[in-house]
C-alpha positions in Angstrom: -8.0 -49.7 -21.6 -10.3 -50.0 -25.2 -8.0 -48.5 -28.0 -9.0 -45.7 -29.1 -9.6 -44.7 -32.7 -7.1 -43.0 -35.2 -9.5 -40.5 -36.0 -9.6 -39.6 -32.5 -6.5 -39.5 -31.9 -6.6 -36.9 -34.5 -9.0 -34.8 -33.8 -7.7 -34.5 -29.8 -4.2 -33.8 -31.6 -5.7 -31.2 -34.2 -7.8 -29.7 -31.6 -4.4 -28.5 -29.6 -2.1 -27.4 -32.2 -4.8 -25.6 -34.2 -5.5 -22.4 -31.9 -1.5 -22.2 -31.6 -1.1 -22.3 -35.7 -3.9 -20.1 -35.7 -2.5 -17.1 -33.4 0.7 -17.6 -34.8 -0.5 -16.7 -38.4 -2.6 -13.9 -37.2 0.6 -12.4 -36.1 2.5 -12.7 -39.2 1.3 -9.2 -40.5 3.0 -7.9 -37.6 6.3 -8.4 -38.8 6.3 -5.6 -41.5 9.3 -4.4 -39.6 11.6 -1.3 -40.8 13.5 1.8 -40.1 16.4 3.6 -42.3 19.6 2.6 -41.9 20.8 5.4 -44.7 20.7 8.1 -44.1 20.8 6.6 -40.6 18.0 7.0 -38.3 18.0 8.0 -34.6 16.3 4.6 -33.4 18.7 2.7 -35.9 22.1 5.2 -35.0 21.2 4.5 -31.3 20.6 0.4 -31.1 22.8 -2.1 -30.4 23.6 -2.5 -34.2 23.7 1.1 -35.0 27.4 2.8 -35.1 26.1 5.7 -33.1 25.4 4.4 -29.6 28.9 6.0 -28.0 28.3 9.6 -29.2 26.5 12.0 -26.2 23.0 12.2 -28.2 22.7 8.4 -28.5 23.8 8.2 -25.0 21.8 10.4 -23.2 18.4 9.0 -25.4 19.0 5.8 -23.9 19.4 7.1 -20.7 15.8 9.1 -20.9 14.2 5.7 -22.8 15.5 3.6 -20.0 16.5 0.7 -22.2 18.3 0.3 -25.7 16.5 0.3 -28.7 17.1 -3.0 -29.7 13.6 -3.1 -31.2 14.6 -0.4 -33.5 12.6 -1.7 -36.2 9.7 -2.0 -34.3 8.4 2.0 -34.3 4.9 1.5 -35.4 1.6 2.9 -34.5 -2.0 0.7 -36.0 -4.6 2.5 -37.2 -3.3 6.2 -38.0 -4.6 5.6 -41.6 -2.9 8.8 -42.6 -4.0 10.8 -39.8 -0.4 11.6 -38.8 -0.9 14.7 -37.5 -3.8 14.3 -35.6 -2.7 10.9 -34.3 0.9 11.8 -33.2 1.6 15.0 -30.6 3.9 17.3 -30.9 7.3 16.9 -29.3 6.9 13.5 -29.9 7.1 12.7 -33.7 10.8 10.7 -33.7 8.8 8.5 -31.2 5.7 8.1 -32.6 4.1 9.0 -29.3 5.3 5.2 -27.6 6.4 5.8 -24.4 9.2 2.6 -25.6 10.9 5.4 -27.9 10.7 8.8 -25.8 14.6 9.2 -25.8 14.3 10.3 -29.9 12.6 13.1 -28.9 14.9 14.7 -27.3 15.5 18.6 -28.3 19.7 18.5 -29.2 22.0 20.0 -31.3 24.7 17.3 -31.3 22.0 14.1 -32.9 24.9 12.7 -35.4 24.4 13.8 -38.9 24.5 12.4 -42.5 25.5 15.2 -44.8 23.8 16.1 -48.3 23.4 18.1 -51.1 20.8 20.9 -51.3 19.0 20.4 -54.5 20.8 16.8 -55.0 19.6 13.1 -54.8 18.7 11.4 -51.3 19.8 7.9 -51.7 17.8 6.1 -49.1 17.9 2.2 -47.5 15.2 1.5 -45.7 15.6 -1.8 -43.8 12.6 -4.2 -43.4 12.6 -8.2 -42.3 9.3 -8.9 -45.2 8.3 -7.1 -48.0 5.3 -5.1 -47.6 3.0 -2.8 -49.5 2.8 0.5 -48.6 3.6 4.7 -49.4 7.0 6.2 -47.6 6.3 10.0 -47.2 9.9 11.9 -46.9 9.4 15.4 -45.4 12.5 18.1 -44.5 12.6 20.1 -41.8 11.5 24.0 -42.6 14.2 26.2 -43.0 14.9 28.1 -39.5 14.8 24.7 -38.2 15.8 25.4 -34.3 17.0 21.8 -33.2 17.2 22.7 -29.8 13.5 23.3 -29.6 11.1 19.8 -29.4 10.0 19.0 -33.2 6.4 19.7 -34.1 4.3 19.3 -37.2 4.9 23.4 -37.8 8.1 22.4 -38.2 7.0 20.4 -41.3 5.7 21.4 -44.5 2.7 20.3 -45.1 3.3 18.1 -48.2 6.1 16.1 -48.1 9.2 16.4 -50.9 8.6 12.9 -52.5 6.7 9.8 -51.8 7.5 6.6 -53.0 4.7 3.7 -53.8 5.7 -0.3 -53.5 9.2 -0.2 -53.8 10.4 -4.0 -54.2 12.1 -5.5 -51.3 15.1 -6.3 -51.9 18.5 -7.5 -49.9 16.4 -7.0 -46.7 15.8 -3.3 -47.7 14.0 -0.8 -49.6 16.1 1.1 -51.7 14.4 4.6 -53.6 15.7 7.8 -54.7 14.5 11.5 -54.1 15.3 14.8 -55.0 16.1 16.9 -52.5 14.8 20.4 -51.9 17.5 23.4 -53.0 16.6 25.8 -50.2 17.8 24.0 -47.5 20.8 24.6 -45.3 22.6 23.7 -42.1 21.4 21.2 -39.3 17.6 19.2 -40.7 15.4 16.4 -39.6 14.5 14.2 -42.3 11.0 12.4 -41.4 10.5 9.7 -42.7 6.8 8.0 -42.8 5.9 4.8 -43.7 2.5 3.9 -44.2 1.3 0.1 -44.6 -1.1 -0.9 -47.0 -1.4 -4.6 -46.1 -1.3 -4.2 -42.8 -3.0 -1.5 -40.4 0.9 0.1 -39.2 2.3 3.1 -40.2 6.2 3.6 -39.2 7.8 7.1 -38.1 11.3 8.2 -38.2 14.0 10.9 -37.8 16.9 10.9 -39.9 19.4 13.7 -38.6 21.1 15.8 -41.8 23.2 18.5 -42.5 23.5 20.4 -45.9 26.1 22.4 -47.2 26.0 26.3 -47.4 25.8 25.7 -51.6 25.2 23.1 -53.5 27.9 21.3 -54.8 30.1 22.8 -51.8 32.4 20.2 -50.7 33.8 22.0 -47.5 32.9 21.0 -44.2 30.3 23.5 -42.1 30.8 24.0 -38.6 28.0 21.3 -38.2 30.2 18.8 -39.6 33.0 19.8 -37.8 31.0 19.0 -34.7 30.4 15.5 -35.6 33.5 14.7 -36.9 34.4 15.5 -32.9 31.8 12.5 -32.2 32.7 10.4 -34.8 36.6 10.4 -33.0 35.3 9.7 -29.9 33.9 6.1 -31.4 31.7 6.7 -33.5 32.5 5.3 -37.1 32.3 8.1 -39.3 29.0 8.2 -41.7 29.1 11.4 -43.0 30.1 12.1 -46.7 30.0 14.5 -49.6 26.2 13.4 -52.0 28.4 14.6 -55.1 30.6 11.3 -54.4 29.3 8.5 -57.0 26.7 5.9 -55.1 27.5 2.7 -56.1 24.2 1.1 -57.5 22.7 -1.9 -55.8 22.0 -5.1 -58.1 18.5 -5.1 -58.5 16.4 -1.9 -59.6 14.2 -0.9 -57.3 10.1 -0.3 -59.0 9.3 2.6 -57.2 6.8 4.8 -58.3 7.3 8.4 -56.9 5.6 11.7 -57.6 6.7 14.2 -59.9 8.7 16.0 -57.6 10.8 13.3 -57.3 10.9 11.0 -60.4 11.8 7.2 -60.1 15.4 6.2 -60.2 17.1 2.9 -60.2 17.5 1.8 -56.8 21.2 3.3 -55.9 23.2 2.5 -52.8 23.8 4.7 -49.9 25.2 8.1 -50.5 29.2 8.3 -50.8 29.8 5.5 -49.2 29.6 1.8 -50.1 26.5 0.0 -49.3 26.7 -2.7 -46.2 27.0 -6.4 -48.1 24.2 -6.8 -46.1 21.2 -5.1 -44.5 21.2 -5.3 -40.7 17.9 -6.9 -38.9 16.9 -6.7 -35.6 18.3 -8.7 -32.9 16.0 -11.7 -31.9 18.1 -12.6 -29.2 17.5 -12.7 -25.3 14.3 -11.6 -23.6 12.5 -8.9 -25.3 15.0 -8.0 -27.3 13.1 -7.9 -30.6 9.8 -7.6 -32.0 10.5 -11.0 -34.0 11.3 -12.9 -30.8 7.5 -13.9 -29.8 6.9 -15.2 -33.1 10.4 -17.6 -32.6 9.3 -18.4 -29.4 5.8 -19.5 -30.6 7.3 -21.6 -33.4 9.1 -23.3 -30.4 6.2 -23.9 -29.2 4.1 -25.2 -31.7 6.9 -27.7 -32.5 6.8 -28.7 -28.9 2.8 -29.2 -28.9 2.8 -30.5 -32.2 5.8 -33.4 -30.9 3.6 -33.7 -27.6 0.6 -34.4 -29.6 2.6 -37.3 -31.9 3.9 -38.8 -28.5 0.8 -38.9 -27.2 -1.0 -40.5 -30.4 1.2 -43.2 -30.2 1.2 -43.7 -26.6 -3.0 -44.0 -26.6 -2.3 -46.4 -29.9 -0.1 -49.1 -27.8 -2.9 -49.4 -24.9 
């Protein structure tokens, strides 16, 4: 057989791997994955990871959803380009309208809680796998909040309580501080959205709260009482007083938020020591997280890419 050329061999070889390289950066965008972890959200509480999965809320979502939320950080929707509310129906806003998420939505009065201060500081941690740009949009819950009743956007005020702008990525999370609305009391939802600026996603969440009858009051409502019953049958406890000291993380966060909520350095979770590290989505087993497809095309390209090599060298010795 005639030898053939090196910078055929080259070009065959290029012309495999290239459309596999290709795809596989086209997809990196994709990976602007996140979801709090403090104060803990529903899809985060619920997952294999979370600390919530034994209580009868978390148990009863993943029997609606039909699966675990492994994919917790996964809750995205493309092209809402702020066009929340008429992009995502009401009764369905912890989902984001995905089918993949439905058991959020369910109307209970037993979701576990995080407890705060009216009028004090939300310390959040937002967990994310890259940095991103992008705008988080924190709302409350209105008070009369019913939380037996499906969450809609009445439910919501209109403007949200603080938004914060780039915050820097940092320890696999997104650390920013908010003040918190005075008025509130009893069981809340906070919603959190983030909206992407480099890519086309914009993330929902529901963070479950509960705030004491006064501020500064360190006694436990009958709200707390009910999920310290949860917390003892499994469920490591995660609710604590906002007046206890957060314990700061190492790096400031750069956050720029509005006036209603000026920027802070980038504290820790609230009363509690922040996690030595940030929790990411599982990437093992089938379909188990939105970060798997890109492993498995790595895989792949690695295998075409040795294929190709093998096969350069095997045309080389005829």
């Amino acid at each position: 057989m005639p030898r053939m050329p090196a910078h055929r061999i080259a070009a065959l070889t290029a012309a495999a791997v290239s459309p596999l390289l290709l795809n596989l950066w086209a997809a990196g965008p994709a990976l602007a994955h996140g979801a709090p972890t403090e104060p803990s959200s529903r899809v985060y509480g619920c997952s294999p990871e979370g600390t919530r999965t034994s209580t009868a809320a978390c148990r009863a979502a993943i029997a609606a959803n039909g699966t675990s939320f492994a994919a917790w950080d996964n809750l995205r929707v493309a092209n809402v380009n702020g066009r929340d509310r008429q992009t995502i129906p009401d009764g369905k806003l912890c989902s984001g309208g995905l089918p993949a998420y439905k058991g959020l939505d369910l109307a209970r009065a037993d979701w576990p809680t995080t407890r705060l201060t009216p009028g004090g500081t939300l310390n959040m941690t937002y967990a994310s796998t890259i940095p991103h740009t992008g705008t988080f949009r924190l709302y409350l819950t209105k008070q009369g909040y019913d939380p037996t009743k499906p969450l809609t956007w009445d439910d919501l005020p209109e403007r949200p309580f603080a938004e914060v702008k780039d915050p820097a990525l940092t320890g696999g999370a997104y650390r920013f501080s908010a003040k918190l609305p005075a008025d509130r009391t009893g069981r809340q939802v906070l919603y959190t959205i983030w909206q992407n600026s480099s890519t086309s996603d914009t993330y929902y969440s529901c963070s479950d709260v509960v705030f004491s009858a006064a501020a500064g009051s360190s006694g436990t409502s009958g709200t707390d009482k009910e999920q310290q019953k949860e917390n003892e049958k499994g469920e490591k406890a995660s609710v604590a007083p906002s007046s206890a000291a957060p314990k700061p993380s190492s790096t400031a966060s750069t956050a720029a938020v509005s006036p209603s909520a000026p920027a802070t350095a980038s504290p820790a979770q609230t009363g509690a020591d922040a996690p030595e590290s940030t929790p990411v989505a599982s990437t093992t087993g089938a379909g188990s997280g939105p970060s798997a497809p890109l492993l498995a095309g790595g895989a792949t390209a690695v295998l075409v890419i040795t294929g190709g090599a093998a096969l350069a060298l095997r045309l080389r010795r005829r």
